[in-house]
C-alpha positions in Angstrom: 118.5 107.8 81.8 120.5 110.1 84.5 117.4 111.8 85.2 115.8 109.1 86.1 118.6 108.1 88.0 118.2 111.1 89.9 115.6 110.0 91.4 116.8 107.4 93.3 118.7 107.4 96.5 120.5 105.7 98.9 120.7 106.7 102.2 121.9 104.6 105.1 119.3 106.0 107.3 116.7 105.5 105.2 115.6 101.4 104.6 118.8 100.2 105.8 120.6 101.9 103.1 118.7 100.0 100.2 118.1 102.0 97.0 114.7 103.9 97.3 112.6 106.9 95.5 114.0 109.8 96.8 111.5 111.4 99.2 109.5 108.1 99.8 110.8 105.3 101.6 109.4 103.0 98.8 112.4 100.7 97.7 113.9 100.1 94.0 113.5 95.8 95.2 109.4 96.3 96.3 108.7 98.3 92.3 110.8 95.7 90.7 109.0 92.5 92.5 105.8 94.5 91.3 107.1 94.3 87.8 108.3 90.6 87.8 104.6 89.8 89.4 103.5 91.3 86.0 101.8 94.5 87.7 101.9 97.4 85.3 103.0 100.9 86.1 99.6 102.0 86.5 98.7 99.8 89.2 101.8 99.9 90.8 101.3 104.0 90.8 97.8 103.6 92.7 99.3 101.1 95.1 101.8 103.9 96.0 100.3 107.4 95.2 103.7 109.0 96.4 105.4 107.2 93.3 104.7 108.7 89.6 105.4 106.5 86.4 108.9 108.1 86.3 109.9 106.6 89.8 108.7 103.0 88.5 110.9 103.8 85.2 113.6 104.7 87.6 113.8 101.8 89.5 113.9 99.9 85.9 116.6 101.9 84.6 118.8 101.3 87.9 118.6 98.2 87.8 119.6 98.4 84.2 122.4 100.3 85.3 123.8 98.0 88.0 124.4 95.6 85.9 126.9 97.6 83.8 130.1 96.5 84.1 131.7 100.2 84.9 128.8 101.4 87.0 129.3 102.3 91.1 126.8 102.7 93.0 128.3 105.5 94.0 127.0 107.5 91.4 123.7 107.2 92.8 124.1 107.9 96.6 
């Protein structure tokens, strides 16, 4: 899961500072509404050719991570 996570950044000049896919400013919140709409990782990857199914998995497994009870977001940024 931490390389996935290593694809995810957050940069306060980049989005406002919201989580995104490094190199894209494509936010962890827009691939996770995709996923609760019920797109799949295919569709969501030809909606956004910069993203690749890892960077839709990534976004998953933050939000996984963020609701660990240990976990900072510091760890990503």
């Amino acid at each position: 899961m931490e390389n996935l996570l290593s694809r995810i950044t957050i940069d306060e000049d980049i989005c406002g500072g919201r989580p995104t896919i490094k190199g894209t400013r494509i936010t962890v919140k827009t691939i996770l509404e995709y996923i609760a709409a019920g797109e799949t990782i295919t569709n969501i990857v030809q909606a956004y050719p910069a993203l690749t199914k890892e960077d839709v998995l990534a976004s998953v497994a933050f939000a996984a991570k963020l609701l660990e009870p240990d976990f900072t977001i510091k760890e990503v940024a």
